[in-house]
N, C-alpha and C positions, 0 to 999 in steps of 0.2 A: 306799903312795901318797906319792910328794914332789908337795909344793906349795911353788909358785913364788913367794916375796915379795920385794914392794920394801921397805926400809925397816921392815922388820918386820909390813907387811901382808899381808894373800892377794893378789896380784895380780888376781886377780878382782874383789875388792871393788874393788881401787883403779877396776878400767875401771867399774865400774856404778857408781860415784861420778862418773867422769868425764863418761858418758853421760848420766846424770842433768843435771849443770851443765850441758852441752851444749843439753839439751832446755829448763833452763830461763832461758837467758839470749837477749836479742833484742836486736838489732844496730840502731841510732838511725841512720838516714841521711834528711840533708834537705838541700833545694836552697839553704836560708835562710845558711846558713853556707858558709865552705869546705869545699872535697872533702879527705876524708881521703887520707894519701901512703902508697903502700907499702903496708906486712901491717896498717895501721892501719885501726881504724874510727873516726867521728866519736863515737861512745857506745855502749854497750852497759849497756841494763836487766837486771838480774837480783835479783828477790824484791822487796826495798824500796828497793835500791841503786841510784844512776847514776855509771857512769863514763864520762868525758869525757877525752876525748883531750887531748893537748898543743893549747892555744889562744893563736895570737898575732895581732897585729893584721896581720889580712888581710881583706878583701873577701869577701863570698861567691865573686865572681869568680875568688880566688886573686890578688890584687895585693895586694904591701902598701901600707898605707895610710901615707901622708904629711900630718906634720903635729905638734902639741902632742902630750906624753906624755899629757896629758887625752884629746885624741883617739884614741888607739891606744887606752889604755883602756878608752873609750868601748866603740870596736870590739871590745874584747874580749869585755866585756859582751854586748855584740850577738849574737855567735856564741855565747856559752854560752847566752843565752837562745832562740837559735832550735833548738840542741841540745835 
């Protein structure tokens, strides 16, 4: 019997590793922030982790914000915290 490895693993392992992650990561989407662009999400929780997407000073609206570097800051804040 041949078995199929990537990188020195079963292939098998590899996909029920991947399923696994799959099953246990959840995808963060809220109105409070900008809308993610593209294949992006605004976050995604998985175990004790948050990842958070690229955050600039934009609106929830999607405008950017005009004004002092303090302000955009500000705004930045804002969106991480509504993440």
């Amino acid at each position: 019997m041949t078995v199929k490895t990537v990188g020195g693993f079963d292939s098998h392992i590899l996909r029920t590793i991947k399923e696994q992650l799959a099953i246990m990561k959840n995808k963060i989407v809220t109105q409070n922030a900008p809308k993610a662009t593209g294949p992006f999400s605004q976050g995604i929780i998985t175990d004790n982790l948050v990842f958070i997407g690229g955050q600039i000073y934009l609106t929830p609206e999607g405008k950017l914000l005009e004004g002092t570097v303090e302000e955009k800051t500000h705004q930045v804040m804002k969106n991480l915290k509504a993440i």
